[in-house]
N, C-alpha and C positions, 0 to 999 in steps of 0.2 A: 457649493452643491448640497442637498438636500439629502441628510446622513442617509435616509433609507435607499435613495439612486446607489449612494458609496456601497451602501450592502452590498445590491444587488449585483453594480460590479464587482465587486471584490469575488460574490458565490461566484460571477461567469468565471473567473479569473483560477478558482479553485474548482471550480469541476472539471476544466484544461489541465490542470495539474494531476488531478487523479488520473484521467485518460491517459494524460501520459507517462504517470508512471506505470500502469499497466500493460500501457503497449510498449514499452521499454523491458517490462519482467516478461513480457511474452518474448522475444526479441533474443534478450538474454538468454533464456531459457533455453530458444531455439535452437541456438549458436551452440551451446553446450562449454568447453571449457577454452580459456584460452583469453589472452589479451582484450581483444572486440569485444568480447562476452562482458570480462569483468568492470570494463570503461561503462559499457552501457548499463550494466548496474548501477555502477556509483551513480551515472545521470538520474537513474531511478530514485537515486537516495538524494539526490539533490532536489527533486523534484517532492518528495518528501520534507524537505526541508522546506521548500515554498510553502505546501499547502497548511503546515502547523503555522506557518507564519503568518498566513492569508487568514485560518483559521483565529487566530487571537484577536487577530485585529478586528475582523468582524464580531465577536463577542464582546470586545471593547468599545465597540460601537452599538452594543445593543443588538446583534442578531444572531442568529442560530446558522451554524456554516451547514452548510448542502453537504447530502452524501452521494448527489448522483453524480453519474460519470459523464464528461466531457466530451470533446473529441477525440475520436479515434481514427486511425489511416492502419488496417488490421491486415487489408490483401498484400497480393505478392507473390509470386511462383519462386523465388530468387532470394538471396538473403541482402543482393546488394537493390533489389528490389524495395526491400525492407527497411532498408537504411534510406533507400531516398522516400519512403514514407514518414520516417524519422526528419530526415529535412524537413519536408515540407508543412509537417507537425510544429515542426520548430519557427517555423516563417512564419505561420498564421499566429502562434504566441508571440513573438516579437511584432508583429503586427499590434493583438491588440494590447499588447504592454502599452506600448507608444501611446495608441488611443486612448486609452484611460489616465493616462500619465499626463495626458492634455487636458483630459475632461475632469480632473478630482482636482481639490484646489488648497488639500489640507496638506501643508509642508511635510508633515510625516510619513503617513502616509505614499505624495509622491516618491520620497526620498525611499522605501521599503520595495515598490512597484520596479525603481532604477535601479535598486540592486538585485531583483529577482531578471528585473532585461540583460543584467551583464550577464548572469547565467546562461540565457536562451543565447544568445550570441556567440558565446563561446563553444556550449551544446551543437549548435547548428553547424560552426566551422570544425566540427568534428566528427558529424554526421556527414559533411561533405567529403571527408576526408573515406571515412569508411564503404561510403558507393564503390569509392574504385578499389580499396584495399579490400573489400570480399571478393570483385570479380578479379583482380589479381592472385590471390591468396584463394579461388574457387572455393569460399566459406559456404558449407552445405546446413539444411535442417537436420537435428539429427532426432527432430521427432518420431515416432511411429504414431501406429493404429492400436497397439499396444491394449485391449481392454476387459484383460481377465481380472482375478480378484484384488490381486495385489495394486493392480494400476488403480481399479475404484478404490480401497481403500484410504491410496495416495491421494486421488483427487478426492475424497471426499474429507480427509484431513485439510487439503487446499482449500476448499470453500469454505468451511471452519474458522480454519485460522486470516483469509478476507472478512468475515462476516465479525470475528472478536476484532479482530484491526481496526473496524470502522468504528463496533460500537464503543472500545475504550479509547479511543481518540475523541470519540463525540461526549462520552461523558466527563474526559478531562477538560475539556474544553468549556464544559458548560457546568464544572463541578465550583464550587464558592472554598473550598478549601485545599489552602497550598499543597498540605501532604497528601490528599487524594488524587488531584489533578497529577501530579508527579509521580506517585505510584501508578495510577492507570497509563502514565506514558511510557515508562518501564515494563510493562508490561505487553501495549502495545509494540513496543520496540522485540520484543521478545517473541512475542506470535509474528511479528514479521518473519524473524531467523526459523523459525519453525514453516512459513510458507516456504523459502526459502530453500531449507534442507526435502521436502517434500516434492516440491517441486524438480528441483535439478536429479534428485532421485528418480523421477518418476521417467523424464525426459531422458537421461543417460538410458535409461531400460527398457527405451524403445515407446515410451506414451506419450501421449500430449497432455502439459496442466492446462485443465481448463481453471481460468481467474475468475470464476463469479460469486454472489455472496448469498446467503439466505437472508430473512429478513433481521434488522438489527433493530433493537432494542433504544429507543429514543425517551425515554424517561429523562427528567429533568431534579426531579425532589430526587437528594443523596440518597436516602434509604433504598427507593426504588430502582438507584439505578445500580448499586454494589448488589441489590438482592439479585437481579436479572444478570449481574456479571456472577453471583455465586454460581449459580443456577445454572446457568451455558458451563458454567468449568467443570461443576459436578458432573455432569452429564457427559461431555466430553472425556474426561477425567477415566470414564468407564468404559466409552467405548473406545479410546488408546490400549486400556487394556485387555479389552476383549479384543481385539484386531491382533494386539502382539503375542497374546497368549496362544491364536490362532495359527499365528503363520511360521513356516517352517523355514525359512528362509532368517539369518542369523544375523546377518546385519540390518534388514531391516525389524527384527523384533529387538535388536539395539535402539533403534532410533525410532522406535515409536514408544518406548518403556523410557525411552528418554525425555519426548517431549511429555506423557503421562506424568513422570514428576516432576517437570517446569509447572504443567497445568496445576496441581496437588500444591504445589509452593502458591500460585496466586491465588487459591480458592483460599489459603493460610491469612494470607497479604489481606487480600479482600475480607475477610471476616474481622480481622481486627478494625477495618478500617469502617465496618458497620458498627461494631460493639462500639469505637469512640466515639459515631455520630448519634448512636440512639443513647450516648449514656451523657449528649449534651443539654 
């Protein structure tokens, strides 16, 4: 097959995986604490796992991996509602696992496709599992309407820390040097734990995260893209601390002076790793 068809499947392949890790953190989120909650997570993080993997291989093939989002099954009045949207998310990916699994003909490749199908398989007899274990166990949303200041400052740290997630994933991806590519993944892995903590925050305290991202930063030359990661962190960097300085509320001016110095450590991270590429 004709490398650029492979891209193309591989981006459909990867922008399924983004969707469903989102509508897995949505899902999660919803749930609030608790067994169901934490399972559907890790699915998230395994789905995570595919799309960095989905992602390499396409740049190893010469292309640029997609940042747009996939499918999504997002309704539901029910939580076991939810979960058989989860199935059925899960079916249409084992679907077309399969089919592309038929249609690529490069032994690697298949053999990568086969191990992300054992996942969905697994995924799916576990989503089946959870339809009847929330209408058993009556698992409720435990979202609100929640949308005073405290809730937008949370969701606007959410959309934040989606919008760095995507760009230092995209720039490790497409970065030419081992130590950069590896700190931007470290880092993305970080702003995850930071959507992560904001979110289930915002959710226990009666709000809904909304997951969406502002626009990300697609630069390709090194220089360009650690400047544009400086840049989003400074700025960030300052409004954590004007948010935490603001609020009177004592655990979250914990946890937002918290992430403020995660951010302040990668603007650190990020600047050395400019000075060694302009000082090549």
């Amino acid at each position: 097959m004709d490398k650029n068809k492979i891209i193309e499947l591989l981006n459909k392949d990867l922008q399924d995986e983004h969707g469903a890790i989102i509508q897995y953190l949505h899902h999660g989120y919803g749930i609030g604490e608790g067994e169901m909650a934490c399972e559907i997570e890790a699915f998230a993080r395994d789905e995570m796992r595919h799309l960095d993997w989905l992602a390499e291989t396409i740049v190893e093939l010469g292309g640029v991996p997609s940042l747009e989002r996939g499918t999504m099954r997002m309704g539901g009045a029910q939580v076991s509602d939810w979960m058989q949207n989860d199935v059925m998310l899960e079916e249409g990916a084992i679907k077309q696992y399969r089919e592309h699994i038929s249609l690529i003909d490069d032994p690697k490749i298949k053999r990568l496709l086969q191990r992300i199908l054992s996942d969905e398989q697994a995924h799916h007899g576990d989503f089946v599992h959870f339809v009847e274990k929330a209408k058993r166990e009556g698992a409720e949303d435990i979202r609100g309407d929640r949308q005073d200041k405290t809730a937008r400052t949370l969701n606007w740290g959410v959309e934040h820390e989606y919008t760095v997630i995507l760009q230092y994933l995209l720039h490790s991806y497409m970065s030419k040097s081992e130590e950069a590519a590896e700190q931007l993944q470290d880092q993305a892995i970080n702003e995850m734990q930071h959507l992560g903590w904001l979110a289930e925050e915002l959710a226990g305290g009666g709000g809904t995260p909304v997951i969406e991202h502002t626009e990300v930063d697609r630069s390709t030359k090194p220089t360009d893209m650690l400047k544009a990661d400086i840049k989003i962190e400074k700025e960030v960097a300052e409004a954590y601390d004007k948010a935490g300085k603001e609020t009177d509320d004592a655990g979250l001016k914990k946890l937002l002076f918290r992430i403020r110095d995660n951010e302040l450590y990668h603007i650190d991270v990020f600047n050395d790793l400019l000075e060694e590429e302009e000082g090549k």
